[in-house]
C-alpha positions as CSV (number, residue, x, y, z in Angstrom):
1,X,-259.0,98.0,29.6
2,X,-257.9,100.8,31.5
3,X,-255.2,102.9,28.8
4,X,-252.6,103.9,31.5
5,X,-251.8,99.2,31.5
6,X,-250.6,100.7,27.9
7,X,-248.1,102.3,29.6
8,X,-246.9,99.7,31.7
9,X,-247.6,96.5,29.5
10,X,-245.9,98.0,26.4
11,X,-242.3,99.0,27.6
12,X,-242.6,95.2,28.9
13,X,-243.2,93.6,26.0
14,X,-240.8,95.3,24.2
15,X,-238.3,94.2,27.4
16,X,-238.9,91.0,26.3
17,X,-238.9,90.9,22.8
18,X,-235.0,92.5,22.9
19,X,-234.0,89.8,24.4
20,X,-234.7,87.6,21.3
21,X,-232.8,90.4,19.3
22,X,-230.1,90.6,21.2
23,X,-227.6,88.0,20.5
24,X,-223.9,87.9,21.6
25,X,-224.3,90.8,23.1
26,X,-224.9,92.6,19.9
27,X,-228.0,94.2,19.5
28,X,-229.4,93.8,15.9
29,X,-230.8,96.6,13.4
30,X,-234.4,96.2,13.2
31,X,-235.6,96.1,9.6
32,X,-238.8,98.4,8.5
33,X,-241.5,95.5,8.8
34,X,-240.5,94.9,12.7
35,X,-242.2,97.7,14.1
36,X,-245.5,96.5,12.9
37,X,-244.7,92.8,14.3
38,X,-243.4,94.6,17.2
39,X,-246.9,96.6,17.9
40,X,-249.2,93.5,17.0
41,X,-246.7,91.2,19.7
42,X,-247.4,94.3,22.4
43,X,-251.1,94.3,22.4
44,X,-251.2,90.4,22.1
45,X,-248.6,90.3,25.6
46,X,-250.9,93.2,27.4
47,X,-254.0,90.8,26.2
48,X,-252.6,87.6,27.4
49,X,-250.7,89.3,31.0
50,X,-253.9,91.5,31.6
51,X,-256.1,88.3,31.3
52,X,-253.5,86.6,33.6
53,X,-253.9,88.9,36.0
54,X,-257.2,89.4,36.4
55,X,-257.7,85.6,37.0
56,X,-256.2,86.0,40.1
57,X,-256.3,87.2,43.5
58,X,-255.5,90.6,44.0
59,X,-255.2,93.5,46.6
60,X,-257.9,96.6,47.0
61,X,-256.2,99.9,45.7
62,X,-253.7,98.8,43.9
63,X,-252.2,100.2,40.9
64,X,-251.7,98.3,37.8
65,X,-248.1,99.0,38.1
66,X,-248.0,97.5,41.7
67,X,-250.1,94.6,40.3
68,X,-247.6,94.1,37.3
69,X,-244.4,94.6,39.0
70,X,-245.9,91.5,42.1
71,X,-246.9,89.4,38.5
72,X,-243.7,89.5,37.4
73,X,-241.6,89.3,40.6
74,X,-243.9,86.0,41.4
75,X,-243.1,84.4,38.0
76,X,-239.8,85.0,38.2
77,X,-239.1,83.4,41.6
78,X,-241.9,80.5,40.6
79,X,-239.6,79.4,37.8
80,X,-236.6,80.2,39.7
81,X,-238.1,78.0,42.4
82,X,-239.1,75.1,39.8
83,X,-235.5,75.0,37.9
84,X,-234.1,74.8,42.1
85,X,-236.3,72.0,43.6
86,X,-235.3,70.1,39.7
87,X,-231.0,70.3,41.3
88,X,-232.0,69.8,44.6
89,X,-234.1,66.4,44.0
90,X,-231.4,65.3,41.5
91,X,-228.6,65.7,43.9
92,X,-231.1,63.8,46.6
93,X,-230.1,61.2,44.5
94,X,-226.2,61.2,44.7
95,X,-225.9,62.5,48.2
96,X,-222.3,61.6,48.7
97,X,-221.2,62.9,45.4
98,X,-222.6,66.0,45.9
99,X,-221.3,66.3,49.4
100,X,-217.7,65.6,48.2
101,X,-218.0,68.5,45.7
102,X,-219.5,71.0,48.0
103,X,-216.8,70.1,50.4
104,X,-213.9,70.1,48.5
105,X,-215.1,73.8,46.4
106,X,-215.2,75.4,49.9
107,X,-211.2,74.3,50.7
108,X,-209.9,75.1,47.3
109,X,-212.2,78.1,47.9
110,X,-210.1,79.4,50.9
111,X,-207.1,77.3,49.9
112,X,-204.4,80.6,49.8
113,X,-205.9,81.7,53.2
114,X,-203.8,82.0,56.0
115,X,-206.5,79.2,58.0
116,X,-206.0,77.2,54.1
117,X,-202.2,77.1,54.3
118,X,-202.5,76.0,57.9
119,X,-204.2,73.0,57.1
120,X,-202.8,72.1,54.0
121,X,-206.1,72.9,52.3
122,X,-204.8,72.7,48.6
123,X,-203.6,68.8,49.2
124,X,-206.8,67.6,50.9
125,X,-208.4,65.4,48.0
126,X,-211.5,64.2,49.7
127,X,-213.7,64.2,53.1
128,X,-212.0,61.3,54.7
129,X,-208.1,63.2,54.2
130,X,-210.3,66.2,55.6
131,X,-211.7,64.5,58.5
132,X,-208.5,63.3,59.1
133,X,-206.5,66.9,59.0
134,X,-208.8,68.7,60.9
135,X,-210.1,69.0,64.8
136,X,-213.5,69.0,65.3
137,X,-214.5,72.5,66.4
138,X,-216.4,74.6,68.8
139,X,-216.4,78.9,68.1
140,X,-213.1,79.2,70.5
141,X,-211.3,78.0,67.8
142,X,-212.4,81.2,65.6
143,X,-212.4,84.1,68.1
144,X,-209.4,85.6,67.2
145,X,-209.6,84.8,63.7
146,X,-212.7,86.6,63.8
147,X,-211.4,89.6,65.4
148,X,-207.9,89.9,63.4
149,X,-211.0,89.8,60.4
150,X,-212.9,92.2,62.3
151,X,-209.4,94.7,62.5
152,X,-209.3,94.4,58.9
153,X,-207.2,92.0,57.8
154,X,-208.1,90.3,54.4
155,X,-207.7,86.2,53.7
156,X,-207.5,85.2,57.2
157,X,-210.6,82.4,57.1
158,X,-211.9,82.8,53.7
159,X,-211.1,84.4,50.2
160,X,-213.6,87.6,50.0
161,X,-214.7,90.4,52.2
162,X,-217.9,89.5,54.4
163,X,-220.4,91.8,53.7
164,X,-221.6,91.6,57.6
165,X,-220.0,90.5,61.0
166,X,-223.0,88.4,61.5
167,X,-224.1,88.3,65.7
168,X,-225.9,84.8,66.4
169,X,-229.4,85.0,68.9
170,X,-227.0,84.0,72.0
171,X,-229.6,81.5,72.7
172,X,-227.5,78.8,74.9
173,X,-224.6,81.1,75.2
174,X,-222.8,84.7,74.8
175,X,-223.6,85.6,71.5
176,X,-220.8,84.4,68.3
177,X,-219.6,87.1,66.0
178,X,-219.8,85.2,62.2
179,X,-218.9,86.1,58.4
180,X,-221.3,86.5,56.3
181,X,-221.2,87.2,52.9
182,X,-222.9,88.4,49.3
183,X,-222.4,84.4,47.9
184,X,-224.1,83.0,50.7
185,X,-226.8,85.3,50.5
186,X,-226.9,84.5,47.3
187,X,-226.6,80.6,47.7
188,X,-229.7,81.1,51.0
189,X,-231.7,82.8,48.6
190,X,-231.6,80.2,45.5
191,X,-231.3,76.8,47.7
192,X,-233.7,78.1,50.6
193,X,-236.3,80.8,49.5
194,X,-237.2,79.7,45.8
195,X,-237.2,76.0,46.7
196,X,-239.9,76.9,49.8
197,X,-241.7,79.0,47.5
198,X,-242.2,76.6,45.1
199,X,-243.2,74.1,47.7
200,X,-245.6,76.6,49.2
201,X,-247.6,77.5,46.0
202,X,-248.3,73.8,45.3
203,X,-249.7,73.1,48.4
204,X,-251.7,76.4,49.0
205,X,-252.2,77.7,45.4
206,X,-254.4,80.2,46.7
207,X,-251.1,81.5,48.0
208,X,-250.0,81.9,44.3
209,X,-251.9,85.5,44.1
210,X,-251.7,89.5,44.1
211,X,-252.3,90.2,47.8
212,X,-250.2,92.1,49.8
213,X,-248.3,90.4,52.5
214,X,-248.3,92.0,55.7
215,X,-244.3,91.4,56.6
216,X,-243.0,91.9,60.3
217,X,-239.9,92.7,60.5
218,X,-237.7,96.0,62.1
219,X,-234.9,97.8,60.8
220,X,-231.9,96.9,63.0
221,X,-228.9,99.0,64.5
222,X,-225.6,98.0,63.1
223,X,-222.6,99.3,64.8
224,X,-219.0,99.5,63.0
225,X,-215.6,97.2,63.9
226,X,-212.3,98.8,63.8
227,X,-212.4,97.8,59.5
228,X,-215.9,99.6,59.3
229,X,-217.5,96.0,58.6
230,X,-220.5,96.0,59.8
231,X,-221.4,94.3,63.2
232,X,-225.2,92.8,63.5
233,X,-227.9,90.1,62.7
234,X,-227.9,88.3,59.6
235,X,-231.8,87.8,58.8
236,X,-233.9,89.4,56.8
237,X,-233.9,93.1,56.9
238,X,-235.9,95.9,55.5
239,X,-232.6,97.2,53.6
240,X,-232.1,93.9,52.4
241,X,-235.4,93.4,51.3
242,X,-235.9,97.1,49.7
243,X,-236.6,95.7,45.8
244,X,-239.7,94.1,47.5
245,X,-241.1,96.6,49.7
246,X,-244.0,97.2,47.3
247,X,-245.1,93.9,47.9
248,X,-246.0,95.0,51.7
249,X,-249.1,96.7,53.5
250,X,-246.1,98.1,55.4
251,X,-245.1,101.5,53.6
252,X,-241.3,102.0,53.4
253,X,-241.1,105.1,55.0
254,X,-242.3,103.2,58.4
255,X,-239.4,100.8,58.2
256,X,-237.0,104.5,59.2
257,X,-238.6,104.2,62.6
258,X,-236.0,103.4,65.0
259,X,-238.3,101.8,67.6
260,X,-239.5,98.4,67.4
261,X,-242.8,99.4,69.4
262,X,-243.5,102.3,66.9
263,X,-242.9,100.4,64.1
264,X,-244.8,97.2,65.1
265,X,-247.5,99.9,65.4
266,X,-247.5,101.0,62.2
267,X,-247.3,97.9,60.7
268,X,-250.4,97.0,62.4
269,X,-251.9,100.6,61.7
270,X,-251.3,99.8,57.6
271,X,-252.2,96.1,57.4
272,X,-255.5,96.7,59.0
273,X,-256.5,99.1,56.2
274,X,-256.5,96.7,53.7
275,X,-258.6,94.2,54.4
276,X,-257.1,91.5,51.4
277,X,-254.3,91.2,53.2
278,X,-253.0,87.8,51.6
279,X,-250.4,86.2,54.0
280,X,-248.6,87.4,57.4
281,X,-245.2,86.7,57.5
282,X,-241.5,87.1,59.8
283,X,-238.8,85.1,60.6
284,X,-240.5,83.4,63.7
285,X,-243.9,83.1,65.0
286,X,-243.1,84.6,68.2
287,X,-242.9,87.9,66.1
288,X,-246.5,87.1,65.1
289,X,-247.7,86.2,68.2
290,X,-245.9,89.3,70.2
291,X,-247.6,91.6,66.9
292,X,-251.0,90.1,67.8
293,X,-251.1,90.5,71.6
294,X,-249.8,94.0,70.7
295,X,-253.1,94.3,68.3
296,X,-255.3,93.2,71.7
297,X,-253.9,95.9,73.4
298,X,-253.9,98.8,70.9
299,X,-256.7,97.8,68.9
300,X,-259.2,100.8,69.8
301,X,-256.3,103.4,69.5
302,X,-255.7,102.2,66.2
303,X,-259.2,101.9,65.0
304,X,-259.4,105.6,65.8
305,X,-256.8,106.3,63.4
306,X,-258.0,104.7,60.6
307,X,-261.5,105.9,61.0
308,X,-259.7,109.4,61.7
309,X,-257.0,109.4,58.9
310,X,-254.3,109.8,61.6
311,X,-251.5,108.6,62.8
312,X,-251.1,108.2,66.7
313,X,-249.3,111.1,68.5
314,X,-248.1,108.8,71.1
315,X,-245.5,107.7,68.4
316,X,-242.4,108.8,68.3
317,X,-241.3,109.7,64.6
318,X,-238.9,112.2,62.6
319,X,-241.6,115.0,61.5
320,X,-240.3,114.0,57.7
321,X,-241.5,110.7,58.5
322,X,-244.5,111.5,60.4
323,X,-245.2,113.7,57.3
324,X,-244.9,110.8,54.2
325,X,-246.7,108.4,56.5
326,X,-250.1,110.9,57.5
327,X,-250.0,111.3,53.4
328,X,-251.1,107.3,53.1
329,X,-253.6,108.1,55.9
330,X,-256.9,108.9,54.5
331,X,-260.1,108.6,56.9
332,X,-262.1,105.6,56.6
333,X,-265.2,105.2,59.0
334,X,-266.4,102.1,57.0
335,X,-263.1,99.8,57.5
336,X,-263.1,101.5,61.3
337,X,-266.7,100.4,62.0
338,X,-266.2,97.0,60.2
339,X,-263.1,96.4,63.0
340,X,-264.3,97.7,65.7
341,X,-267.2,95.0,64.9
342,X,-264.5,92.1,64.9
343,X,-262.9,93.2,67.6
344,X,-265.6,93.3,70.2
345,X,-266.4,89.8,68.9
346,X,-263.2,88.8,70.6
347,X,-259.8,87.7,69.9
348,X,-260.8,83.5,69.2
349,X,-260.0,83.5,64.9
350,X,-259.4,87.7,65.0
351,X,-256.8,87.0,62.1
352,X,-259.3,85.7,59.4
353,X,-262.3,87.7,60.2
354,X,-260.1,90.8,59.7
355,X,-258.6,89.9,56.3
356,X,-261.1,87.5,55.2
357,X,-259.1,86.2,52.1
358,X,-255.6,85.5,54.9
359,X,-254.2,82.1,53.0
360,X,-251.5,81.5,54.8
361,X,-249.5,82.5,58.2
362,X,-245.4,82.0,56.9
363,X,-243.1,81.7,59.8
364,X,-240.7,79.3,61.4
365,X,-242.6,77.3,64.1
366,X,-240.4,74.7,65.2
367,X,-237.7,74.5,68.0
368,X,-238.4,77.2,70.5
369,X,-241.1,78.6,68.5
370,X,-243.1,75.6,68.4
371,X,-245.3,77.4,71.5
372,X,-246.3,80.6,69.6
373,X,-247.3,78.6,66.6
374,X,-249.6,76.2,68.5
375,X,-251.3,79.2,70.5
376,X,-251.2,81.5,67.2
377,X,-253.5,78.4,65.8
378,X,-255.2,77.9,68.5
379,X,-256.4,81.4,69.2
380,X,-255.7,84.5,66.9
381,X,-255.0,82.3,63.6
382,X,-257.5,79.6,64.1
383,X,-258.4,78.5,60.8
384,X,-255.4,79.6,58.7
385,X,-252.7,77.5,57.6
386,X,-249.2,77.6,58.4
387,X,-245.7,77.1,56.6
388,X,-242.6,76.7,58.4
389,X,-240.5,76.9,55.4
390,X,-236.8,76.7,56.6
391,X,-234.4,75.3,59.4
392,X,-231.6,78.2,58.7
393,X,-229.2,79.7,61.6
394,X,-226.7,82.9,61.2
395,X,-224.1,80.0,60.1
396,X,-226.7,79.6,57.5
397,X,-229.0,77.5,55.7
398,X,-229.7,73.9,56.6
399,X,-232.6,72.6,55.6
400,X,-236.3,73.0,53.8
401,X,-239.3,72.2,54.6
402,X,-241.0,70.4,51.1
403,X,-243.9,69.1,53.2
404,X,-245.5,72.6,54.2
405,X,-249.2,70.9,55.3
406,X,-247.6,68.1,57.6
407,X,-248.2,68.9,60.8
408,X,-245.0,67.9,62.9
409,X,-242.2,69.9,60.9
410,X,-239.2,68.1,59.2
411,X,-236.5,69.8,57.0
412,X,-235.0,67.9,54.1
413,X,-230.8,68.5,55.1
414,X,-229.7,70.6,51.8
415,X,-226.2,68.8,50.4
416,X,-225.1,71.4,48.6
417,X,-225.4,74.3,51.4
418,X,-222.8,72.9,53.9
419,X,-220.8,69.5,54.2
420,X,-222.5,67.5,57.1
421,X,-221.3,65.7,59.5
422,X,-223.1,63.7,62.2
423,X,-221.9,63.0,66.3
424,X,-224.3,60.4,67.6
425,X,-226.3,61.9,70.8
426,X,-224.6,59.1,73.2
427,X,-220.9,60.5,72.1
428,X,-221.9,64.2,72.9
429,X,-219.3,64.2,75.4
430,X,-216.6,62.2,74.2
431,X,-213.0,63.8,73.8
432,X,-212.4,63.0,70.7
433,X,-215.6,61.6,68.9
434,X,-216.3,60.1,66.1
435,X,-218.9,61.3,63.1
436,X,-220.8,60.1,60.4
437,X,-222.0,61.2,56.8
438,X,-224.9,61.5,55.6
439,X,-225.1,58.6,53.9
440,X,-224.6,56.9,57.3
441,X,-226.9,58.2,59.8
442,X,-229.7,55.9,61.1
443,X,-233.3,56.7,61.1
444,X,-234.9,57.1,64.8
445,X,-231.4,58.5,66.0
446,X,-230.4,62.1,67.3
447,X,-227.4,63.5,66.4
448,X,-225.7,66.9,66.9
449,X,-224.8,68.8,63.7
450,X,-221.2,69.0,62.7
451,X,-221.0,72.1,59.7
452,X,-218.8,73.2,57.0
453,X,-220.2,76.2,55.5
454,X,-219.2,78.8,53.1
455,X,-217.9,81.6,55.6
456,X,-215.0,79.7,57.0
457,X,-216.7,77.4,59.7
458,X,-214.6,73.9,59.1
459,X,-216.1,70.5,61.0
460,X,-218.1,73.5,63.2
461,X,-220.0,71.7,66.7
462,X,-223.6,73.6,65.5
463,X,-224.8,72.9,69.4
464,X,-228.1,71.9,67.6
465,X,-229.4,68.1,68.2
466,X,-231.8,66.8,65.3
467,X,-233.4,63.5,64.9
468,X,-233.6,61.9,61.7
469,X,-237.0,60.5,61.1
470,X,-236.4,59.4,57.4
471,X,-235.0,59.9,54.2
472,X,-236.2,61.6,50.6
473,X,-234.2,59.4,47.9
474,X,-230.7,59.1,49.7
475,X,-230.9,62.8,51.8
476,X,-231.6,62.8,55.6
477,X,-235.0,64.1,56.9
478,X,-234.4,65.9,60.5
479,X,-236.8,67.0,63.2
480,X,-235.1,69.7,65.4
481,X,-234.6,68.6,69.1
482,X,-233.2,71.0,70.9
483,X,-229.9,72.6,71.5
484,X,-226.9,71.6,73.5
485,X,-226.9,74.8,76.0
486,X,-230.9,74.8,76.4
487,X,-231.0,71.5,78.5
488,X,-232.0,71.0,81.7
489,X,-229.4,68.7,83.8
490,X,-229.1,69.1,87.8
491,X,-227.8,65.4,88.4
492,X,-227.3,64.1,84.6
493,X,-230.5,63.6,84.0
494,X,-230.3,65.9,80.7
495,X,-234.1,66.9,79.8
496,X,-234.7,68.4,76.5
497,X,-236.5,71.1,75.5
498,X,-238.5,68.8,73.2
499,X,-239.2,66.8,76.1
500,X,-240.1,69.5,79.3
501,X,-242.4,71.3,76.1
502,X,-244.4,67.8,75.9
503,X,-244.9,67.7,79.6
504,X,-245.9,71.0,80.0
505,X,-248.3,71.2,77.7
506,X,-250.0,68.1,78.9
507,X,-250.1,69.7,82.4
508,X,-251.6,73.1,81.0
509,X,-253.9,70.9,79.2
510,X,-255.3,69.4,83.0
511,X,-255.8,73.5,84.4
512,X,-258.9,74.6,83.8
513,X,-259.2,77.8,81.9
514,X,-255.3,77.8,81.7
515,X,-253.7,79.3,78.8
516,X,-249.7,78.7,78.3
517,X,-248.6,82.5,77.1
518,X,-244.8,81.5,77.6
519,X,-242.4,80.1,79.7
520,X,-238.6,79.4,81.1
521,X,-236.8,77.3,83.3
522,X,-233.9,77.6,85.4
523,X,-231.9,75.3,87.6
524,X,-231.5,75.6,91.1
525,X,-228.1,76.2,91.1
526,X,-228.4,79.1,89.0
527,X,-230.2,80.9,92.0
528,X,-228.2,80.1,95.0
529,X,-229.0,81.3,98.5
530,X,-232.5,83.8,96.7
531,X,-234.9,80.4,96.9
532,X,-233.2,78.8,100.1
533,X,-231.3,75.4,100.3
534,X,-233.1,72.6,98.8
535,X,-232.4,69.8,96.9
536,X,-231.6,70.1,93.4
537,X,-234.7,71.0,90.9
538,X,-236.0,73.0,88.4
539,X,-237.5,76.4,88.8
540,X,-240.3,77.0,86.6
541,X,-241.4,80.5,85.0
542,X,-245.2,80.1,83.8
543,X,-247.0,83.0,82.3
544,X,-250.9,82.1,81.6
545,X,-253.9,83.3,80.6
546,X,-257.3,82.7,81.9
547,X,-256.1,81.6,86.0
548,X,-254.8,83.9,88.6
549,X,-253.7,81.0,90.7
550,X,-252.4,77.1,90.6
551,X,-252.9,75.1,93.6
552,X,-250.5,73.1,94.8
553,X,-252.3,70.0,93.1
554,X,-252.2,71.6,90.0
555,X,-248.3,72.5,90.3
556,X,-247.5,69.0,91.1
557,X,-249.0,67.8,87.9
558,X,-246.2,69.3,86.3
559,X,-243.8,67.2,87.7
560,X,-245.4,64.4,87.3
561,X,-246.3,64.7,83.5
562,X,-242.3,64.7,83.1
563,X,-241.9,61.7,84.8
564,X,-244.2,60.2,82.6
565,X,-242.2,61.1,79.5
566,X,-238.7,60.7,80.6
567,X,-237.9,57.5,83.2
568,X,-234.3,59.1,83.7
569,X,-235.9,62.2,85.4
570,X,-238.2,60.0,87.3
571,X,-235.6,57.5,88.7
572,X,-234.0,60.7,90.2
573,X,-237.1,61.9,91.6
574,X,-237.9,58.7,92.9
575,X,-234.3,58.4,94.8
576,X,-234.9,61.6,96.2
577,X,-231.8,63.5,94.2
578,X,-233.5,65.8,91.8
579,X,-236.1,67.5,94.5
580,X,-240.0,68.6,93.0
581,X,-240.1,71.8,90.4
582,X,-241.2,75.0,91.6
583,X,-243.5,76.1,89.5
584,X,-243.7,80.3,89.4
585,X,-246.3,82.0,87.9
586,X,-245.5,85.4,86.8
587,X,-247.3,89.0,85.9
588,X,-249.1,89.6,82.3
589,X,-246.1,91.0,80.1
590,X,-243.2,89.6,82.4
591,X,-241.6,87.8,79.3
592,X,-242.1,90.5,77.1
593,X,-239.8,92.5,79.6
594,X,-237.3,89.7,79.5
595,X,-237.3,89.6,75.6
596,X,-236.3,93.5,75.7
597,X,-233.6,92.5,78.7
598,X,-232.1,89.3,76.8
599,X,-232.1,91.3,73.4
600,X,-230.1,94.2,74.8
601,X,-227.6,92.4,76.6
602,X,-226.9,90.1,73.1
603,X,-227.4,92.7,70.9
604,X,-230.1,90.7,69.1
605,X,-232.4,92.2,66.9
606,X,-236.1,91.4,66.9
607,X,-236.2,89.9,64.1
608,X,-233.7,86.8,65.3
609,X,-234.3,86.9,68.9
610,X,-235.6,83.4,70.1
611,X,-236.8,83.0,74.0
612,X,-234.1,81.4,76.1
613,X,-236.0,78.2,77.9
614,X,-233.0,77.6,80.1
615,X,-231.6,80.3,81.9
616,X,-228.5,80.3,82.1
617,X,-227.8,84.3,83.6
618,X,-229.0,84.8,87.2
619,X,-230.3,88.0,86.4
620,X,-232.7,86.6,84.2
621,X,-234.2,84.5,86.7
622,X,-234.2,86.9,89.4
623,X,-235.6,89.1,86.8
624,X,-238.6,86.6,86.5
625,X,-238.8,86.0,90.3
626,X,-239.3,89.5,90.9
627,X,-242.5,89.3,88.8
628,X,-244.0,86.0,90.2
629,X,-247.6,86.9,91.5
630,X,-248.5,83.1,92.8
């Protein structure tokens, strides 16, 4: 046994042992035979912790101090994680109990607010005298709440200070400025992370090792209100993350880079010279997939650097920085000639033949993400698994995944995150509509979300439309549809995004050699006089891979695949008031312009930003047109 685990184990055991001799808070004198029980309880922890870890997977290069500190940080969250899913399936089984108590702790929560004495909060007794007091309500009704909170006034919405002004991803509309703050974080983190976690590991125990993770995720700008709060996303950040940063390839001097282009290189730079690189993980798998395609196109630059010990010049870093990061770099023609192999083998299954022992690819894939994940599988990931652990927004957690190796994703609703609430999808529109609880949803039926979190959003329109496909004890089990603002609907015809994805992915399907890269949608309207008068229809933005061209044949297949799947669209296209799509195909990179366009105009950071699949800004579209090749 190496001596220098002496150094680490010993301090650790003794860690432990004081919390047996600490009692009350008062720490007792140790009589003259404990050092000797103290010494012989030492060497039996290292024997047991180093035989522990050994059994398991572990990182090249790593030093037992990294290894201990991961050993400890995984046991701690896997018990956290059991002693989490243990509340969570008991209060499956008293859903409307539990969804009375979170209700009612969040008004008496923010009872003495100036939004609590409007509403009477301290005399609402339960969810029907709730229901009752308040309007159902869209972000309008918070603006300038938000903004008096923004000015610094205290105990406007809720009780505490947020810690952020959190920006949403301005996916089917301007972008919302939320609260967020340390409870919720706090509540995300024990309800959402540890519960995944534990559902992970017991379905992919291999993932239950001491690899390094390669995590992609960017350091994003803030910018202050008038209090000094704050402003920006609420995701996981590097700051936020900082206690776990040794659990990385990424070193934490790369996460300083300002630029998402130079640190996405770097991250790629340091995960290719380990080659046990355990999982890859971010938010979304668009970040994956935009980090792989950025891979296919730097791959021999970076190959060069590790077989040089160098870091590109083309980056642009601090000199400090450049400095600490050049330190890591050490010259490796071995690992440089052993990638340059895989490379030139192609990209088909590039993820596994680089890290050989890659378990598991952890990312959300559903919603607007479902495309990367199914070309991330099909092409650079082939082979690897995939969790997508949680359905979460900025207004914060909803669900969890506990079925990590089903194929179609579903999220058990969590009842003690928000109070739910439930407008059927065929009273979307109504003035005044009705809801339902949880304990009264249907299974087969869509619904949009109706939210009372813990940052003073009360009977809150989410815009998000889920289907619930079943129930675990008395909790609804949702699918994610789509969202309110990402529909396409020239004559009331209202397609989903669920529902154009399907279509268009059966047409890909019937183009030989196609491959679907990405894709948006615009209506007609939207465009005006740039694509001459027409009938209503959709405008189609296709980026492929593989074809240079699409006949007209081909094109029309789109169309008709649609039909297929929704008779609405096809009664209009029958009657001649919805005219044919116009399907576009745009230039290589064309959405990865966009993605920088839509990100600066929300001010979303990279690691939230979701593609928009209705446009809803003419510049995006005329953007897009300006890039169509065929």
């Amino acid at each position: 046994m190496d001596s220098s685990w002496i150094g680490v184990a010993v301090p650790l055991c003794l860690a432990v042992l004081s919390l047996f001799i600490a009692i009350n808070g008062q720490t007792l004198a140790m009589p003259p035979p404990l050092p000797t029980v103290v010494g012989v309880l030492s060497l039996a922890g290292m024997a047991v912790l180093w035989r522990e870890i050994s059994s398991k997977q572990k990182g090249d290069k790593r030093t037992l101090g990294s290894l201990l500190s991961q050993y400890v940080a995984v046991k701690a969250v896997g018990w956290l994680g059991r002693r989490q899913r243990k509340k969570l399936e008991a209060d499956t089984l008293k859903v409307m109990q539990v969804q009375e108590e979170t209700l009612l702790k969040r008004l008496r929560k923010n009872a003495d607010t100036f939004y609590g004495r409007k509403y009477n909060f301290r005399c609402i007794k339960d969810s029907a005298g709730f229901r009752a007091r308040h309007p159902i309500t869209t972000y309008d009704h918070y603006r300038e709440l938000v903004e008096r909170i923004a000015a610094g006034e205290e105990k406007v919405i809720i009780a505490e200070k947020p810690l952020i002004l959190a920006m949403t991803s301005g996916t089917s509309g301007k972008s919302a400025m939320l609260l967020s703050t340390k409870d919720t974080n706090t509540e995300f983190f024990l309800q959402g992370v540890a519960v995944c976690l534990d559902a992970m590991q017991k379905a992919f125990p291999e993932s239950d090792s001491l690899q390094r993770t390669t995590k992609f995720f960017y350091t994003p700008t803030f910018r202050q209100s008038e209090a000094g709060i704050p402003i920006g996303p609420n995701s996981s950040t590097p700051a936020s993350s900082r206690h776990m940063l040794n659990l990385y390839t990424t070193p934490a001097p790369a996460f300083e880079v300002p630029s998402e282009r130079d640190t996405l290189y770097l991250h790629l730079l340091f995960a290719l010279k380990d080659p046990s690189v355990g999982t890859l993980e971010s938010n979304f798998a668009s970040t994956v997939f935009y980090a792989f395609t950025a891979l296919q196109e730097h791959w021999q630059e970076l190959v060069n650097d590790i077989e040089q010990g160098t870091i590109s010049k083309s980056l642009s870093l601090e000199p400090k920085v450049r400095r600490r990061l050049e330190v890591l770099m050490k010259p490796d023609a071995e690992r440089a000639a052993q990638l340059r192999a895989h490379f030139q083998e192609g990209f088909r299954g590039i993820a596994k033949r680089l890290w050989p022992r890659l378990n598991l690819v952890l990312a959300v894939d559903s919603g607007s993400n479902q495309i990367y994940g199914e070309m991330l599988r099909e092409n650079y990931c082939k082979g690897v698994p995939f969790y997508s652990p949680f359905y979460a927004a900025t207004e914060g957690l909803i669900g969890v995944n506990l079925w990590p190796q089903e194929p179609h994703r579903r999220y058990l609703l969590c009842p003690r995150s928000m109070f739910c609430e439930f407008l059927p999808e065929s009273s979307l529109d109504e003035e005044i509509p009705q809801t339902l609880l949880m304990e009264e949803v249907k299974e087969g039926e869509s619904y949009e979300l109706v939210i009372t979190n813990a940052t003073g959003l009360f009977r809150y329109r989410l815009g998000d439309i889920v289907k619930v496909i079943g129930f675990h004890n008395q909790c609804p089990v949702v699918e994610f549809q789509y969202r309110r603002g990402q529909m396409l609907n020239v004559r009331g015809e209202k397609v989903s995004e669920v529902l154009f994805l399907g279509a268009l992915i059966k047409a890909v399907a019937q183009w030989p050699g196609a491959q679907l890269v990405d894709y948006s949608c615009a209506e007609s309207g939207i465009l005006g006089d740039s694509i001459g008068g027409s009938d209503p229809h959709y405008q189609v933005f296709i980026e492929l891979k593989g074809v240079r061209n699409l006949t007209e044949e081909q094109r029309y297949k789109l169309d008709i695949c649609l039909q297929k799947d929704s008779a609405v669209y096809k009664s209009f296209r029958i009657k001649g008031s919805i005219g044919p799509m116009r399907v576009q195909l745009v230039s290589e990179g064309a959405f990865k312009e966009l993605r920088k366009q839509m990100m600066a105009y929300t001010s979303t950071s990279a690691n939230t930003f979701k593609m928009h699949r209705v446009l809803r800004r003419k510049e995006y579209a005329e953007f897009l047109l300006g890039r169509t090749v065929s």
